[in-house]
N, C-alpha and C positions, 0 to 999 in steps of 0.2 A: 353444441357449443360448450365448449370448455370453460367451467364459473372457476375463478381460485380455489374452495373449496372441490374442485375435483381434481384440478392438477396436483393438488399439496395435503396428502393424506393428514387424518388428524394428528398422529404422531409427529410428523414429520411439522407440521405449525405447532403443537404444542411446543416441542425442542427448538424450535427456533423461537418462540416466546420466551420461553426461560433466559435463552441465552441473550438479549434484550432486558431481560428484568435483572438479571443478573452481573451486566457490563458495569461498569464506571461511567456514570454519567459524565465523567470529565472527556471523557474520549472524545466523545463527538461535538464537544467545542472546537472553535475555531483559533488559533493563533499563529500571526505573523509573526515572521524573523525578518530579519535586512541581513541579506548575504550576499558573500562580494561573487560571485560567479564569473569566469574568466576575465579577470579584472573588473569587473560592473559590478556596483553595489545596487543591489535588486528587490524588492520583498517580494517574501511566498508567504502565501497565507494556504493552510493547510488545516484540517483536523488531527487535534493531537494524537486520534490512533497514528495517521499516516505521521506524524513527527516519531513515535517511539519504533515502527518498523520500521522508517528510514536509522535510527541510531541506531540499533540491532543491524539493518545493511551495510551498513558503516563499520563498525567495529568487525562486521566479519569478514570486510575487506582490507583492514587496519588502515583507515582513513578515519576524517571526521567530517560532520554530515556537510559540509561545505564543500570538501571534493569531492564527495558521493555528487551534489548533487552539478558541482561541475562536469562530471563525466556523463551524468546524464542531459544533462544541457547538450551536450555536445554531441551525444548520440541521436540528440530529436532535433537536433538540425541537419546532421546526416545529408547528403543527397538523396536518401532514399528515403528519409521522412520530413522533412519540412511540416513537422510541427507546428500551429496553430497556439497550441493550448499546453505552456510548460505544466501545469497544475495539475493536469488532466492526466497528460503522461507521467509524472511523478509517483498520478495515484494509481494508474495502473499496472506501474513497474511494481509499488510494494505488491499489487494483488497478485501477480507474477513470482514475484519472489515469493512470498509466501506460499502459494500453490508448489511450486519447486520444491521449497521447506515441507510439505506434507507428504507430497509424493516420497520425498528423499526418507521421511522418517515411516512411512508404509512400507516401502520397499525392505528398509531396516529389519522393521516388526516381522516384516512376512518369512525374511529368510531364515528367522530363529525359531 
């Protein structure tokens, strides 16, 4: 039987403590917005990490975060996803994004 302590060598939870002790406690607060999304004024209530990588998503598409998140709205209604849970998928898009964003900047590293 696999305890945490075996999956997660001690390096490996040390470095991830730090990085915990280390964050902005503001991050993982919660704050709503009211945004209009394709015509419908809506609230999202989100954690401020996911508000500052959706503004970063936004700026790097030259939108603002209100049609970012119109276009994502629109993609989790899809035919092929019928989303449930806007909140949910918002938060998984930045983890997406961001994951792209690391892969993109390894790939960079590695060919220099």
């Amino acid at each position: 039987m696999n305890t945490s302590a075996q999956q997660y060598p001690e390096k490996t939870t040390s470095t991830l403590t730090s990085l915990f002790e280390q964050a902005d406690n503001s991050l993982w607060d919660s704050t709503t917005r009211s945004i209009r999304i394709s015509g419908t004024v809506t609230s999202v209530r989100l954690e401020n990490f996911f508000w500052r990588v959706l503004g970063e998503m936004a700026s790097e598409a030259s939108l603002q975060i209100p049609q970012l998140l119109t276009a994502l709205s629109k993609q989790s209604n899809s035919p092929e996803n019928k989303l449930t849970n806007f909140t949910s998928f918002v938060r998984v898009s930045c983890g997406c994004y961001l994951e792209t964003k690391i892969s993109r900047q390894t790939a960079v590293e590695d060919s220099h």
